[in-house]
KETILUM-318060 format. One line per 10 residues: number of its first residue (from 0); their letters; for each residue z, x, y of N, C-alpha, C, O. Coordinates in steps of 0.001 Angstrom, whole numbers, plus 500000, padded with zeros to 6 digits. Layout:
N
NUM = A = Z,X,Y,Z,X,Y,Z,X,Y,Z,X,Y  ...;
//
This chain:
174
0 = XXXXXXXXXX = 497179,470372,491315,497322,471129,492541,498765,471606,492718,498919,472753,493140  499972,470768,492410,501128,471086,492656,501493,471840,491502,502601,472376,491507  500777,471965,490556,501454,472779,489164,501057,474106,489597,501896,474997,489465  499347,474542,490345,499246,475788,490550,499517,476386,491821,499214,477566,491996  500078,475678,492777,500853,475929,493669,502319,476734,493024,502597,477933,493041  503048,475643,492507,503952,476134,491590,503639,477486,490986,504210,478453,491491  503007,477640,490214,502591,479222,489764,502493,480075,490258,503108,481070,489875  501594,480113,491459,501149,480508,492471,502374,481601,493110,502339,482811,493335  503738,480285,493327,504855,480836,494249,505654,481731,493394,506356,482607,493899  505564,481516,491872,506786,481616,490573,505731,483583,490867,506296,484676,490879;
10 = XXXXXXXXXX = 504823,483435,490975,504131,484961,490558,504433,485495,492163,505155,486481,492012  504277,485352,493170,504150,485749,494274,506370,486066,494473,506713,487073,495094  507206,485361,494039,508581,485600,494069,508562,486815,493010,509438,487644,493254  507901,487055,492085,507878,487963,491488,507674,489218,491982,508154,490235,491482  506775,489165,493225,506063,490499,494008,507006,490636,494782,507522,491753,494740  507513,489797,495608,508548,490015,496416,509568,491006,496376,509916,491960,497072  510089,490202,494848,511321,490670,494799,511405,492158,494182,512507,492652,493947  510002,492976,493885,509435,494222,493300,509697,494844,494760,510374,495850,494969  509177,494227,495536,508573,495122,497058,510225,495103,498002,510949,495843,498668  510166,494157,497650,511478,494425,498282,512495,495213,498047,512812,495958,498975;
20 = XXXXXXXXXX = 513163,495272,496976,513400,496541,496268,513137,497566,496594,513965,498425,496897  511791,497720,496606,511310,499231,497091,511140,499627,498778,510762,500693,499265  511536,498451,499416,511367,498980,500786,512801,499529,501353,513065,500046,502439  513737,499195,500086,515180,499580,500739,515662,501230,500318,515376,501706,499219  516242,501809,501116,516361,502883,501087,516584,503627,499895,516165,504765,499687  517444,502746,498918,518266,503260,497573,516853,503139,496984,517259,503326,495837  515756,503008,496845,514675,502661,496117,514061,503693,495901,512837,503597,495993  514748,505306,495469,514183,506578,495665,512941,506732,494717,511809,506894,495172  513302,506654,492948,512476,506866,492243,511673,505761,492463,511837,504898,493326  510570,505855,491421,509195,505001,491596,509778,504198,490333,510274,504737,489344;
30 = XXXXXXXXXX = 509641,502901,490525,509665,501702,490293,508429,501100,489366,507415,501004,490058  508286,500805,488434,506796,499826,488063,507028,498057,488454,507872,497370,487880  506239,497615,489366,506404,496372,489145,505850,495884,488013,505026,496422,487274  506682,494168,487881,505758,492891,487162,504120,493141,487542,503603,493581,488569  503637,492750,486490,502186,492933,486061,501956,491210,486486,501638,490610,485459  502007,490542,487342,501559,488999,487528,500791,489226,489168,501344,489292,490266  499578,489293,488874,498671,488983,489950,498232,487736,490847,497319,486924,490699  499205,487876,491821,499259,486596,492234,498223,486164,493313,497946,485018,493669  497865,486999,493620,496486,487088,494781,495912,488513,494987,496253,489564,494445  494745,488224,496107,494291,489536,496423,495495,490398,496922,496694,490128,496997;
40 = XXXXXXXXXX = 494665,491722,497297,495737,492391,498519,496439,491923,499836,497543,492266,500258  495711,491227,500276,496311,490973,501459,497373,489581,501260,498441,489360,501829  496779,488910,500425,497933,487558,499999,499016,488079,499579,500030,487600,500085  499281,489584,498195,500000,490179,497823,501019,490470,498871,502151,489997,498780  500711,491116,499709,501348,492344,500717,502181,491299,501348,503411,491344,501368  501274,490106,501999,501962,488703,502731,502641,488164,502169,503619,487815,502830  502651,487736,500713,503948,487314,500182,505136,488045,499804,506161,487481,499419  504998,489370,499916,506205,490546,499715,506932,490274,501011,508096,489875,500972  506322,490464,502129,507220,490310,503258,507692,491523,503709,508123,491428,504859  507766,492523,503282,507907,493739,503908,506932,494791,504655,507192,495873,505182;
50 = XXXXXXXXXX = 505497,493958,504485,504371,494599,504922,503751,494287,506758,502775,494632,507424  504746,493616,506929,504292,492551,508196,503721,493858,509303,503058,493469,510265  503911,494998,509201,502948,495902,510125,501709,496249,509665,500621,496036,510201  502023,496957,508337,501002,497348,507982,499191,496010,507953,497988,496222,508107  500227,494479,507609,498875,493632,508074,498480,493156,509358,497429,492529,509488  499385,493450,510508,499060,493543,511815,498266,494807,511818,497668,494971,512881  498208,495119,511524,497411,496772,511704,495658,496375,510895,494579,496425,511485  495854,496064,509672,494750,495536,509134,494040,494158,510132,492821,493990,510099  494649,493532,510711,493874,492561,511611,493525,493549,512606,492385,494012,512584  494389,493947,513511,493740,494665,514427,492740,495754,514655,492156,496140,515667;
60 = XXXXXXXXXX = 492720,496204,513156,491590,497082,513195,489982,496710,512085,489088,497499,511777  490171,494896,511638,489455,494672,511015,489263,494649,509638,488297,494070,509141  489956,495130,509094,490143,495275,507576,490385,494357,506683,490440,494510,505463  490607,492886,507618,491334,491971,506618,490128,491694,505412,490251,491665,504188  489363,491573,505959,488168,491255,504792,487742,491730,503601,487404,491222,502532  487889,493410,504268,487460,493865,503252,489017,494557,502310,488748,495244,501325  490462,494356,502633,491505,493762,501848,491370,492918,500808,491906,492824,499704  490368,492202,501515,490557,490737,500382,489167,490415,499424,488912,489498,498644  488293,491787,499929,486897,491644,499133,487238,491858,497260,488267,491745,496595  486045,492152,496968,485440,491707,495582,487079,493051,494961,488205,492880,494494;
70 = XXXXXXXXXX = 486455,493930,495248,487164,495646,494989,486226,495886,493562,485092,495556,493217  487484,496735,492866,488748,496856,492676,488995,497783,493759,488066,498539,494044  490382,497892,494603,490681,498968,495481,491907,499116,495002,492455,498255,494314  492604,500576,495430,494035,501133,495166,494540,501016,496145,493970,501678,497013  495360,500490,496483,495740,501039,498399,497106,501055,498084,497651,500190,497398  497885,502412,498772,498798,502791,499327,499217,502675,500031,499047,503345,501049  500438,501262,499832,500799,500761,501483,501999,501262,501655,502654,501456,500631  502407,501490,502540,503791,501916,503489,504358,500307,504048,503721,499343,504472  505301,500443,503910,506138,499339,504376,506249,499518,505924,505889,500437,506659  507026,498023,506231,507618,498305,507691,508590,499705,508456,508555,500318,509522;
80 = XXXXXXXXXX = 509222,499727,507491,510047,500785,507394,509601,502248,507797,510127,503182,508402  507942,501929,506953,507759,503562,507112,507116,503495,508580,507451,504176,509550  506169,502572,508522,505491,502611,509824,506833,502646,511079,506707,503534,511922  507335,502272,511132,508825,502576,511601,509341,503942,512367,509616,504246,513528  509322,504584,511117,509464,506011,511164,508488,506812,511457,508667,508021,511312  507350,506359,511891,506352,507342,512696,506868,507273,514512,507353,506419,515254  506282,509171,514670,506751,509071,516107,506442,508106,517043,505524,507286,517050  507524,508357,518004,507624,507197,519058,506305,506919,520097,506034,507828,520882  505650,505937,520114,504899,506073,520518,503367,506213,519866,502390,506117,520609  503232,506422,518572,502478,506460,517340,501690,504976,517289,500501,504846,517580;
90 = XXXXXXXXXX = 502264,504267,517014,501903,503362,516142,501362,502389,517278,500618,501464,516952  501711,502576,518561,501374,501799,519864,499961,502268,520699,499091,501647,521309  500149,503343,520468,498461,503922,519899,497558,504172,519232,496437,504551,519572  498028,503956,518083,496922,503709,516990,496604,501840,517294,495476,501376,517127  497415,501245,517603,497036,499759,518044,496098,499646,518983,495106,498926,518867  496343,500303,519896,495049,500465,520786,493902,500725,521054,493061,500456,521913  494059,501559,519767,492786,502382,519637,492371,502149,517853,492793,502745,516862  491343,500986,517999,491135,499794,516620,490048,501190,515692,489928,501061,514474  489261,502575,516493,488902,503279,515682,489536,504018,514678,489286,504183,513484  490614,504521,515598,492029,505600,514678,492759,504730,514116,493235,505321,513147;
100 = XXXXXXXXXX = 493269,503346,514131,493697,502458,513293,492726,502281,512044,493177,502372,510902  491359,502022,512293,491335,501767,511130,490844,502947,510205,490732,502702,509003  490492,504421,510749,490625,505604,510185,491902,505488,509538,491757,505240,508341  492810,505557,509811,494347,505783,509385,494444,504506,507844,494848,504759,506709  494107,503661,508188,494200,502322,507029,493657,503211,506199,494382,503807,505402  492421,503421,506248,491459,503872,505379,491951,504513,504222,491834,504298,503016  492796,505736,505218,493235,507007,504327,493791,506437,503271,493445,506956,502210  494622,505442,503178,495476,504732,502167,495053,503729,501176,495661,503143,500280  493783,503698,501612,492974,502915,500449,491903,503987,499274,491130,504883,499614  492060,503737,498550,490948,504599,496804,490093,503654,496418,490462,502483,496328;
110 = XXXXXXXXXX = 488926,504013,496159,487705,502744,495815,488216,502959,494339,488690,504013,493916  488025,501658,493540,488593,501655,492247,490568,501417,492326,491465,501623,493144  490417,500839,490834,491634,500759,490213,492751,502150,489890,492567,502723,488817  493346,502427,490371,493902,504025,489787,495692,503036,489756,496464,502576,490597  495629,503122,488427,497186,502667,488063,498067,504207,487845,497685,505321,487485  499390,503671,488246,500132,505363,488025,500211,505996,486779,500842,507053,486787  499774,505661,485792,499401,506645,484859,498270,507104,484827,497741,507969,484129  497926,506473,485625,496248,508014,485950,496311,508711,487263,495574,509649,487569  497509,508045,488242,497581,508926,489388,498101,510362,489254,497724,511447,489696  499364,509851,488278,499892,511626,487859,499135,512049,486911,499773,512813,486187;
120 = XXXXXXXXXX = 498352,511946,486665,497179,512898,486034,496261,513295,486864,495564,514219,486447  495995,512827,488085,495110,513531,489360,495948,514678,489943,497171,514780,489843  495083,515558,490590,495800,516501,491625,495493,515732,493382,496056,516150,494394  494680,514791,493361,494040,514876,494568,493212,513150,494407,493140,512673,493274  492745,512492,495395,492258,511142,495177,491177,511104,496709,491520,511305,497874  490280,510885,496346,489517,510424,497924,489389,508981,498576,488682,508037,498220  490132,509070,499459,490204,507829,500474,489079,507128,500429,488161,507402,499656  489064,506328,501117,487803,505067,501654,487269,506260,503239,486202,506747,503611  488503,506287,503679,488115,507166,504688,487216,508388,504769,486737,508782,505833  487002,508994,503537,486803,510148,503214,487203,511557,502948,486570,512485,502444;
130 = XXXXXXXXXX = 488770,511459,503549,489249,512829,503299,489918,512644,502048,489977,511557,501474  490526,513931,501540,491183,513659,500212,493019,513380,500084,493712,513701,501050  493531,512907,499104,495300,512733,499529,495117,513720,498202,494256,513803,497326  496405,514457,498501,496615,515192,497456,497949,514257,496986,498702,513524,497629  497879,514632,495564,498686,514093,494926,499809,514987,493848,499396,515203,492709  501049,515432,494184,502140,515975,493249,502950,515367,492725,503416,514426,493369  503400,515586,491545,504300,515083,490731,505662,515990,490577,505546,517115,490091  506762,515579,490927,508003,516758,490947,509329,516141,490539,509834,515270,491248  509865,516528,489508,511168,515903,489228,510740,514069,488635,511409,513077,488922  509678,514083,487920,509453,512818,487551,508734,511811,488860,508188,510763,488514;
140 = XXXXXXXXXX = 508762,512131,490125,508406,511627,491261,507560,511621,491656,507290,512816,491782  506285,510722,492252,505215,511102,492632,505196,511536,494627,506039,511377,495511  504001,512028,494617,504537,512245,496316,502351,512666,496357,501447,513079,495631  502675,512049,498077,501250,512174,498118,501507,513360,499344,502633,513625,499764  500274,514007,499824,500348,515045,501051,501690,515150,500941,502337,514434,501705  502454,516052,499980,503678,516678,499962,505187,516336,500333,506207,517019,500244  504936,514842,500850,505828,514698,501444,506060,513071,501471,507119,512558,501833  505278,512578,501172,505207,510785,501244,505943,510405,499679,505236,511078,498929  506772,509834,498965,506762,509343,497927,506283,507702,497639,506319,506634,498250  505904,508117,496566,505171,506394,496185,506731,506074,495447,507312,506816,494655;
150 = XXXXXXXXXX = 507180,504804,495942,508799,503986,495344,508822,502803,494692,509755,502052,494404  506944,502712,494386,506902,501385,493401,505824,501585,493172,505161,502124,494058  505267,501289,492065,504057,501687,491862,503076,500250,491245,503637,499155,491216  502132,500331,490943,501567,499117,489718,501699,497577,490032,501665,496758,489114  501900,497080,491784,501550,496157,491716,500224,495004,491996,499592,494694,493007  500170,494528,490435,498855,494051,490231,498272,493107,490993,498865,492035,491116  496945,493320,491682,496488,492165,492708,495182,491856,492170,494661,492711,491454  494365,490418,492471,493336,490041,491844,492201,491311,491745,491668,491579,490667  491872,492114,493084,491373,492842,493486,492147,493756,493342,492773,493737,494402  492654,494791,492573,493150,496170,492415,494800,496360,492086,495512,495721,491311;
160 = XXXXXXXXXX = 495146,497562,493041,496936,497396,492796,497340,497889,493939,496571,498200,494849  498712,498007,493980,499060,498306,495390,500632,499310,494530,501319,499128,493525  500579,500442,495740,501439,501834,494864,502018,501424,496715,501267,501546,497683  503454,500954,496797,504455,501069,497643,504852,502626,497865,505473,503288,497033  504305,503198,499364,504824,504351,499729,506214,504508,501008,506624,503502,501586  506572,505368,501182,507984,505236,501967,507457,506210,503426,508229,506693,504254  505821,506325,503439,506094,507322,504759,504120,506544,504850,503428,506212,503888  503736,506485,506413,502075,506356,506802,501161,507465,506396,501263,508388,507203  500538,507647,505703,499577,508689,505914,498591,508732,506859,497918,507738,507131  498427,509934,507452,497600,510249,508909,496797,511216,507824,497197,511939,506911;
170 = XXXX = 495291,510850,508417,494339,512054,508235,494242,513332,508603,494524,513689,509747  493794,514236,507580,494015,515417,508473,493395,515361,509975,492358,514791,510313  494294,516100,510789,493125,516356,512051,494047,514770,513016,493424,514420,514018  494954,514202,512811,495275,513164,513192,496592,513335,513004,497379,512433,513289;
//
């Protein structure tokens, strides 16, 4: 028990110290993390430590479960940071309102595995939500809806991967 505890923490300091990295500003280009899957998504995101909105947001709008289901899922998380940087007043209403919260999650999740060497080979990816993210590649950089960049890409979770973005994606129409 204490040896895979031990492991457990040795792979999860590994995610950390990937995500963390990428939540700091200098973290422009995209990054590949360590390939050590230390849990699902939501254990992932929780042991990075930079996600602490984005999984208040997943409780409040229900998602934890299916975070942590069978998958494989892709999800595109935004850090604290980015959620941050949405207008004032944004994010205190999407809390309130657990439908457009969890529309908004949605957008950032892809059914299936899509590692970044098959993302820059897409033009475009369809949400869980249903609408589509477009996807460009410019100057070596990936960027989703024109304007979001992914700043880490490839980190591996039991259930899928997780591509660190620097801005929330809102659905169209939202």
């Amino acid at each position: 028990m204490k040896r895979t505890l031990l492991l457990s923490f040795a792979a999860m300091a590994l995610v950390v110290s990937a995500c963390s990295a990428a939540a700091s500003p200098s973290a422009a280009p995209a990054s590949r993390a360590p390939a050590a899957a230390a849990g699902d998504i939501v254990e992932t995101a929780t042991a990075a430590g930079s996600f602490k909105t984005l999984l208040t947001a997943a409780t409040a709008a229900g998602l934890v479960e299916t975070l942590k289901g069978e998958g494989p899922l892709t999800l595109f998380a935004p850090t604290d940071a980015a959620f941050a940087a949405l207008p004032a007043g944004k994010l205190d209403s999407l809390l309130k309102d657990p439908a457009a919260l969890k529309k908004v999650l949605l957008y950032h999740v892809v059914a299936g595995k899509v590692t970044a060497d098959q993302v820059v080979k897409l033009k475009s990816a369809k949400s869980v939500e249903g609408s589509p993210i477009a996807i460009s590649v410019k100057d070596g950089k990936v960027y989703l809806n024109e304007g979001t960049m992914v700043v880490t890409t490839d980190i591996e979770t039991s259930n899928g991967v997780i591509h660190v973005i620097d801005k929330v994606l809102l659905p169209p129409g939202m």
